[in-house]
C-alpha positions, 0 to 999 in steps of 0.5 A: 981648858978654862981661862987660868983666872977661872982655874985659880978659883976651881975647887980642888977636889973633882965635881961641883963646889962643896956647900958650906950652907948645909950642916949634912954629911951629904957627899957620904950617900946619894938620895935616891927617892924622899917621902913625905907623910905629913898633916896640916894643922891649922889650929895648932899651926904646925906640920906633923908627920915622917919623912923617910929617905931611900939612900945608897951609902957612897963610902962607910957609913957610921953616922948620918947628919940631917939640916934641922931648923925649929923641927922637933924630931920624935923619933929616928929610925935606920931600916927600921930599927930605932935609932938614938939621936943627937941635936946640936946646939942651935947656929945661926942661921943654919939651925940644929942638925941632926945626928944618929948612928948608921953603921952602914957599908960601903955602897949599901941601901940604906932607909932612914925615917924621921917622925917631926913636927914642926915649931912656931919659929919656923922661918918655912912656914906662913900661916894666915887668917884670911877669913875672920868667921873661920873657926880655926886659929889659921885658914891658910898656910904656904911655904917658902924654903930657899935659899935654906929653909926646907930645914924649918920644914922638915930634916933634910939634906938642905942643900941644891946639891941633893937631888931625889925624886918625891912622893908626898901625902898631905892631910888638910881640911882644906885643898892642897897643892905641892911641888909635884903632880897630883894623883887621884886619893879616895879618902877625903882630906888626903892628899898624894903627889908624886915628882919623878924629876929629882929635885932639891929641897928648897923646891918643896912647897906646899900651900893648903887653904880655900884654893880653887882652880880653872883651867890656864891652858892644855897644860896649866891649872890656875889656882887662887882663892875664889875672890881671886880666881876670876882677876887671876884667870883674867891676868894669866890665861892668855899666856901661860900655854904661849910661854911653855911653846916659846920656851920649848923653842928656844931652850928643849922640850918641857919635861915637867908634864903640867906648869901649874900656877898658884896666887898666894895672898898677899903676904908672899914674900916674892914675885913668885917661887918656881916650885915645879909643876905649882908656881907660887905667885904674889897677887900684885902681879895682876895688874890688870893691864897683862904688865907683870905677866912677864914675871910669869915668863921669869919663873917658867923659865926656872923650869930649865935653869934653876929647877932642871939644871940647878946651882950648886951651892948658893954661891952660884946662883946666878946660875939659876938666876942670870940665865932664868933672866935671860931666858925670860927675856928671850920669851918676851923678845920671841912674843913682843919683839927684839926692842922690847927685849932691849928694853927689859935688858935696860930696866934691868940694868937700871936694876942693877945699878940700884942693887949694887949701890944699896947693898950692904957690902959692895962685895956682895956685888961679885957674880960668883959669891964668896960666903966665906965658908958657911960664915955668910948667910945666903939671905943676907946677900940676896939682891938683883945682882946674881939676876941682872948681873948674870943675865947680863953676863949671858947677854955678853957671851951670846953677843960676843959669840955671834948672835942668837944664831951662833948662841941658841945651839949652845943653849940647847947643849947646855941644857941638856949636857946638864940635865937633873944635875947640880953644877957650879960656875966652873963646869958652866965655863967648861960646857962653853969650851966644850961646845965651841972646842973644834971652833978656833974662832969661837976658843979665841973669844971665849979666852979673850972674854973678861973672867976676871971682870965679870965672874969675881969683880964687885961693882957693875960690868960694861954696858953692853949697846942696848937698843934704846928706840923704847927708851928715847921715847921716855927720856924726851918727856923726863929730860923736859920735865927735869928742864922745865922744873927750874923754869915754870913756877905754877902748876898751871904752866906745867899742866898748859906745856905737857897736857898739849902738843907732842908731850901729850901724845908721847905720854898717851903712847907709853906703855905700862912698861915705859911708865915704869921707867918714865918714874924711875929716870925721874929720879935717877936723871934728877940732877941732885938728891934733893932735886924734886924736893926742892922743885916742890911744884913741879913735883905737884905737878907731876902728881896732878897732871899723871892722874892715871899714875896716881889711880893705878892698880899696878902695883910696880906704878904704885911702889915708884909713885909713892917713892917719888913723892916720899923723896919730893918731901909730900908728907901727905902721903906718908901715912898712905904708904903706911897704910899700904904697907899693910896690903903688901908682902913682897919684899921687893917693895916693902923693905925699899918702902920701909927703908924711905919711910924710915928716912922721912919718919922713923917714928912711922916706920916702926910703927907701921912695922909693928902693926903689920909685921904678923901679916909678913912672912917670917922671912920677909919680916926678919929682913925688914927688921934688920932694915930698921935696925931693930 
């Protein structure tokens, strides 16, 4: 039995935590299959089409209600009678849902088909001009449905608890991929899909535009726009077909037959989108030194947590999350050794450490959400907190419970105990006292585990003794800089002290990886705010002597070169900020970038704002706004 701590908290009624985020009667039927049948059209920006469920009623039926958000609907029909409809009047953020009759038995199959098309406000929806001689309004568009969005791009049960197979035909003038496997079409412009893994909504995705692809591997097709194809073969190749074999090991056999990946220009929101079978990637992951490829590990390893086992509701996803996190770092631990497995744990908690600090409640913090019953939402709590916090959590459970050894067979059970389901945090902690349940040894460490702490405490958990070898090597150069910075006066002492002797050789020996870090303990070791500010030259210093940091394509170095310049007061470089701000879609850099910028020169900040806010994605865009307080 669980821990009365997590018994307190368990809902009532039996099954996974009920999601307020979704506005659907969704626990009244279950979904057995979803079709999509849509065209793309560029020069009117929106998507059109029907899409029809098969459903089986779980009780009497008389009303069905569908998650809607900037769609308007045609027509409505109930096995293929007309139906009346209703749409509410617009909550946000949760849209206008949609209503019609049913009248439908008690355990009966049931066919409902809605004629849409989408709206301009749609916050699913991106759509770009990447090639100024196109004849079209726009010559790329791409998706992003989580947390809730699937509903700005068509009616649907918009929550994780759903789950149906799909079979999907887009029309577009241009190349399509979808979250599902491709199956040969004969009509030219037609383009048909089928994913027989159930799936939730928010892992639909589509992207059409100039897309090519070559080959990643026995299992992988890489796909970009052609300027970009050969940098994006280059980056990822290598890796992708050792990452599925590693991922097999340590988890269970990959079930989804192809892991495909496509680069997206540059306004993708995020690091990348787990859509089976077709990751959607940001191109700041070329790096050109295999540095982000990791990331790449990161949204594989969705292909167990997140898009095979899947949260509940969005209270939980650090269940996605946390244990996304640790399996990537058990990818990277299996590949590049166990101190480098260390070594992602402590950037990470580095990570975290800045998340919590920043967000805008602290009790945003907590493992397990509490979105008060739909009155949250779940954009507004996004943070690195679910990932690191989580992954951390995991990390505690294996360490305390033996070690990789003991942990790995539990791994596996979990995987598959659950396998194309929904779940919540509570049957997580009754699958740990299940699979350890004839141990008493292994009951005793689970029921003297902090639940309380870790599942529903804001703030930052223990830190667990992290391997530090890649570490020491960083923080002997940070703490001589932050040591030297109140001694040396000229720029010429600090480049005779740290361009000769072992400095040098400790530099010349970082990894891309550690000069991530290297920046980050710059500041975070700085003994004030204001410490590199004040030390003037030793932050010019800095700048002149890390030449290779300054001339870097990664763009990781990128964002935390120019947050230390920005906070040792060079106002040189804030108009370069701005302007690459204007390369840039990820939010991960741009809002902390925007959020620096605004504190130097609010005037510059929204300036910049609005000149490139249209090249944002909506989501992305709608974030950076509340940032500026606009």
């Amino acid at each position: 039995m669980a821990p009365a701590i997590v018994e307190r908290h368990r809902p009532k009624t039996p099954g996974a935590e009920f999601d307020y985020t979704t506005k659907s009667n969704y626990k009244d039927v279950h979904v057995n299959n979803t079709v999509l049948d849509v065209e793309i059209l560029f020069n009117e920006k929106k998507i059109v089409g029907n899409v029809t469920y098969d459903l089986t009623s779980v009780k009497e039926l008389s009303q069905l209600t569908l998650d809607m958000s900037y769609i308007k609907v045609n027509s409505v029909k109930v096995n293929k009678v007309a139906a009346t409809f209703s749409v509410a009047k617009r909550e946000e953020p949760w849209g206008t849902p949609i209503t019609f009759d049913t009248n439908i038995p008690v355990d009966s199959k049931v066919t409902v088909s809605l004629d849409f098309e989408t709206t301009q406000e749609s916050t699913a929806i991106q759509w770009l001009k990447t090639d100024p001689a196109t004849k079209e309004a726009s010559d790329y568009v791409f998706t992003q449905l989580e947390p809730i969005h699937a509903r700005a791009l068509f009616p649907c049960f918009d929550t994780p608890s759903v789950k149906s197979t799909v079979d999907a035909t887009i029309r577009s003038t241009k190349p399509v991929v979808f979250s599902g496997l491709p199956l040969h079409s004969d009509q030219t412009g037609v383009y048909r899909f089928e994913q027989k893994i159930p799936i939730p909504s928010y892992l639909f995705a589509i992207a059409s535009g100039n897309i090519a692809h070559t080959k990643g591997g026995p299992r992988s097709t890489i796909y970009a726009e052609p300027d970009r194809l050969e940098d994006s073969k280059n980056e990822f190749k290598e890796d992708l077909e050792k990452f599925i074999e590693t991922a097999e090991k340590i988890v269970t056999p990959y079930i989804w037959t192809t892991y495909d990946i496509l680069i997206n220009p540059a306004s993708f929101p995020y690091g990348g989108m787990e859509n089976p079978n077709i990751t959607f990637v940001t191109p700041t992951l070329i790096s050109y030194d295999k540095s982000q490829v990791d990331v790449i590990a990161h949204e594989l390893a969705h292909s167990w947590s997140g898009n095979n086992v899947t949260n509940a509701n969005w209270q939980h996803f650090w269940l996605n999350e946390g244990w996304t996190v640790y399996l990537e770092r058990r990818i990277v631990g299996e590949i590049h050794g166990e101190t480098m497995r260390q070594f992602h744990f402590i950037m990470g908690w580095n990570d975290l450490i800045e998340s919590v600090n920043s967000l805008p409640k602290f009790e945003y913090s907590k493992l397990v959400q509490d979105l008060r019953k739909g009155e949250i939402d779940p954009d507004d709590v996004f943070s690195s907190v679910p990932y690191e916090k989580g992954s951390n959590f995991i990390y505690h459970l294996e360490t305390q419970l033996g070690g990789v050894e003991e942990f790995d067979p539990f791994i596996k059970f979990y995987f598959t105990e659950f396998s194309k389901q929904s779940i919540d945090t509570y049957q997580f902690v009754d699958s740990l006292y299940k699979f350890y349940g004839k141990d008493p040894s292994k009951i005793a460490i689970l029921d003297n585990i902090d639940w309380e702490l870790w599942l529903y405490t804001p703030g930052l958990p223990p830190r667990a003794p992290f391997d530090t070898t890649l570490v020491d090597q960083v923080e002997e150069l940070v703490n001589a800089w932050i040591s030297k910075a109140t001694v040396f006066t000229t720029v010429d002492e600090f480049a005779e002290y740290f361009q000769a002797g072992e400095l040098s050789k400790v530099y010349q020996g970082l990894s891309s990886p550690q000069k991530i870090f290297f920046i980050d303990e710059l500041l975070e070791k700085r003994p004030k705010p204001a410490f590199w500010k004040e030390h003037s030259v030793a932050s010019d210093a800095l700048i002149s002597i890390y030449k290779d940091l300054n001339e870097s394509r990664n763009t990781e170095i990128i964002f935390r070169w120019y947050k230390l310049k920005l906070l040792s007061a060079k106002t040189q470089y804030y108009q370069p900020l701005a302007d690459w701000l204007g390369t840039v879609g990820r939010m991960k850099y741009v809002r902390p970038s925007y959020k620096l910028l605004n504190t130097v020169d609010h005037e510059l900040a929204i300036k910049t704002f609005e000149k490139y806010r249209e090249r944002y994605h909506p989501i992305a865009a709608n974030m950076i706004q509340k940032d500026l307080g606009l």
